[in-house]
N, C-alpha and C positions, 0 to 999 in steps of 0.2 A: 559764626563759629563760637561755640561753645569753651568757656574757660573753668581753668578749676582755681580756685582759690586755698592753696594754702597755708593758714595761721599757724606757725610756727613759735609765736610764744606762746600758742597754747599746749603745743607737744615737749618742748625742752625741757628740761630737769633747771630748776632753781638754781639760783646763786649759791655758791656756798657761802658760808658766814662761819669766820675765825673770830677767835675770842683768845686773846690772848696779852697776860699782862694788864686789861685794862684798856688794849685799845681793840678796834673792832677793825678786821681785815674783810672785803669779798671778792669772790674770785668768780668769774660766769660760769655756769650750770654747765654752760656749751663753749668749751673755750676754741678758740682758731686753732683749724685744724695742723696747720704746719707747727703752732706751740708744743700742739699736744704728742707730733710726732717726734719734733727736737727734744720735747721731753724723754719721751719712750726710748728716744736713741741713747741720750746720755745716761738716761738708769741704767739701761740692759748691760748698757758698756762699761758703767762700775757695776752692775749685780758682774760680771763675767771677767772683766780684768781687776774686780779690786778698787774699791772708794780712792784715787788721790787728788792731789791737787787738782789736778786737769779737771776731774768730773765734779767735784765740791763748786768746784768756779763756775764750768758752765750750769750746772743744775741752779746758781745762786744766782745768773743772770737772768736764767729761765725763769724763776719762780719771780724775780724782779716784771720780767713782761708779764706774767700772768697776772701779778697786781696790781699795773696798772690798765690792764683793763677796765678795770674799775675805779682806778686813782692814779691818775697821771702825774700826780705829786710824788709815789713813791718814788726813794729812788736807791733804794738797798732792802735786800730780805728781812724783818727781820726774827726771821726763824732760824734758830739752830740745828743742828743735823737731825736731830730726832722728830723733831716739830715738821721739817720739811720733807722727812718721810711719811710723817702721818700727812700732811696738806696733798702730798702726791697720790696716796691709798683713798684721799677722799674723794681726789679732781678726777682719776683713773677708776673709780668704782661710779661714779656719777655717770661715767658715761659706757660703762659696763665693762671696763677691762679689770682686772684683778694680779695685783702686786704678789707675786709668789715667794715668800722665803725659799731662797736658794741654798743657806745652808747647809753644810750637809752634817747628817747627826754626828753625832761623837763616835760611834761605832765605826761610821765609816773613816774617819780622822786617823785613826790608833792605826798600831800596824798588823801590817797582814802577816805576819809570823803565827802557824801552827803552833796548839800545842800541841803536845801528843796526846792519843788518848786517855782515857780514866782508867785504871787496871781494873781488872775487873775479879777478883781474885782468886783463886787458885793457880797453880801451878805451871808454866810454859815447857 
């Protein structure tokens, strides 16, 4: 019987490589897949009810396993909130998903009160 062999570090997307502060972070090109859906779950769930505690926490333990994939030493983030959206934009585009701003523009913020129309001038 015939077998097929396939090399799979020759298909996966590279490591990424953080730089930050001075010291050098990598996270796998191909991270475990249940990471990557704990991740997914806990973004969508602050893009949808709003960044608090709860999601800061778990996103901060998350990104703690994804680090030490590669360094079993880590043992805290240490990225800040902005840092660990861009690490999340880079881990989720590596592997072809894409982080959508959810906000919604200013337009749609303001309120929905009419004005009245522009008069248009001459006489009623």
């Amino acid at each position: 019987m015939a077998r097929k062999t396939i090399r799979l570090d020759e298909l996966l997307p590279p490591d990424i490589v953080i730089e930050q502060d001075g010291h050098t972070y990598v996270i796998p090109g191909d991270p475990p897949l249940q990471l990557i859906l704990d991740l997914a779950d806990t973004f969508e769930h602050a893009t949808n009810d709003g960044i608090g505690l709860d999601s800061l926490t778990a996103l901060n333990a998350q990104i703690v396993k994804l680090l030490q994939e590669r360094d079993p030493s880590i043992t805290e983030s240490p990225f800040g909130v902005t840092a660990t959206r861009q690490v999340l934009e880079a881990v989720f585009g590596g592997i072809g998903f894409e982080i959508k701003d959810t906000a919604k523009p200013a337009a749609a913020r303001t309120s929905s009160a009419r004005r009245p129309p522009p008069h248009k001038g001459g006489r009623s």
